[in-house]
C-alpha positions in Angstrom: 97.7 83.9 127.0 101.4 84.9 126.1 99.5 85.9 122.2 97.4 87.9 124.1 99.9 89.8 126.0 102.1 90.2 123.0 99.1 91.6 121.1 98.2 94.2 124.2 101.9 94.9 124.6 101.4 96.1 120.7 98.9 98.0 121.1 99.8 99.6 123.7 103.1 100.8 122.1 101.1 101.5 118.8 98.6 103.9 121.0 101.0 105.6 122.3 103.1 106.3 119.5 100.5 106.6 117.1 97.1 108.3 118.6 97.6 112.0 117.6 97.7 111.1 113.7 94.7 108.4 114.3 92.0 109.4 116.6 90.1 106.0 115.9 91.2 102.6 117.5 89.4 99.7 116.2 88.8 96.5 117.5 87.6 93.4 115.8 86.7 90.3 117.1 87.1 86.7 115.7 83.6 86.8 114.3 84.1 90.0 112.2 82.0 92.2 114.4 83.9 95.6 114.9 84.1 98.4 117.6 85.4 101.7 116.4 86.8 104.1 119.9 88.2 107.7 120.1 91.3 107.0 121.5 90.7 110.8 124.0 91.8 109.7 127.3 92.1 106.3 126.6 93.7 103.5 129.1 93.3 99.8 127.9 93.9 97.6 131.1 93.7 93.2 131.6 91.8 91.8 133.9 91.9 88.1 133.9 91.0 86.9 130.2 89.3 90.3 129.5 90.8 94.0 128.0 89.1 96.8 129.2 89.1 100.0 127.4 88.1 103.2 128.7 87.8 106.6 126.9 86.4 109.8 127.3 83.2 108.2 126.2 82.8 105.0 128.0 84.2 101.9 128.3 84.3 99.0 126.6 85.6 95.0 127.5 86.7 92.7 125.1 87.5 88.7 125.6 91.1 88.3 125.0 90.5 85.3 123.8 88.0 86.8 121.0 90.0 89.4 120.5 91.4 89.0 116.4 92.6 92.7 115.5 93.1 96.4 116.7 93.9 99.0 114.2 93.8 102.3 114.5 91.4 104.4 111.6 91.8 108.8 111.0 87.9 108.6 110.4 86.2 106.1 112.4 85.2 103.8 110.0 88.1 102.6 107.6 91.1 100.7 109.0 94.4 102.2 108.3 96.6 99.4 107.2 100.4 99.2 108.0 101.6 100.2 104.5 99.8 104.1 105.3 101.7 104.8 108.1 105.1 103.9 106.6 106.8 104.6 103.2 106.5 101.2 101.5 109.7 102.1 99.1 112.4 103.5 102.1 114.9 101.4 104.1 113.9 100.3 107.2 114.9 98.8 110.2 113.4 95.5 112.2 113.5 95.1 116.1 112.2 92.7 119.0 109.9 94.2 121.3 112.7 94.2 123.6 114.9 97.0 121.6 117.3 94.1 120.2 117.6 94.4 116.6 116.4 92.1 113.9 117.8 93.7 111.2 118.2 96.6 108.3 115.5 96.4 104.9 115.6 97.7 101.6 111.7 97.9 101.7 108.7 97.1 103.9 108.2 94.5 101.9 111.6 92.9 102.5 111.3 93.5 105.8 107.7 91.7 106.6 108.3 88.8 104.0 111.1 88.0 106.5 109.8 87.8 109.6 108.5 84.9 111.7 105.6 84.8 114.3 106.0 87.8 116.7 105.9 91.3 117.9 108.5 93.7 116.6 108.9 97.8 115.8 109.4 98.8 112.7 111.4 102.2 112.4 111.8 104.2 109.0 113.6 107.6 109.8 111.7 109.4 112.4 108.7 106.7 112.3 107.8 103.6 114.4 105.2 101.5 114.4 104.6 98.4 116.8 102.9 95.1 115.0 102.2 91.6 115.7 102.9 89.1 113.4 100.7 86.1 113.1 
């Protein structure tokens, strides 16, 4: 249950920080099946073992439990992967979800190769972005 907190937590941050660049937010579940959501008036909530999204079109649930990935996408249908939304090449700096810092990196690279099981922000100049690693 903590995973799955850490992983809303995430996401959370990640909507809020990222939604006006990526309109899309897409969930996958453990068995590969994807949902793609505009992320227009969206609030994700828990309710026991399940997240509930709702949007301008709908709402959706997903088992916590089943829940494997949530990515956001700029066109609906292709998952924008971490290396888009930050330079790959720059400095960058590492922190717990808590604001206490990991450390300074040369490169994302550096950076991801050295971090354990976890949620932390990334920030590169201006830039944040939430993740979860596994």
């Amino acid at each position: 249950m903590k995973r799955s907190m850490f992983i809303l937590a995430a996401a959370l941050c990640t909507v809020m920080a990222q939604a006006a660049d990526y309109p899309y937010l897409v969930f996958t579940n453990t068995g590969g099946t994807t949902t793609v959501l505009s992320v227009s008036s969206m609030t994700l909530t828990v309710s026991g073992t399940a997240l509930n999204v709702t949007n301008a079109d709908g709402t959706a649930s997903f088992t916590l439990t089943d829940l494997a990935n949530m990515q956001f996408s700029k066109d609906g249908s292709s998952i924008t992967a971490l290396e888009h939304l930050l330079d790959a090449d720059k400095a960058l700096e590492v922190f717990y979800v808590n604001g206490m810092p990991l450390g300074a990196f040369n490169s994302l690279a550096d950076g991801l190769k050295s971090l354990s099981a976890g949620a932390y922000v990334i920030k590169q100049g201006n830039n944040s972005q939430t993740i979860v690693v596994k």
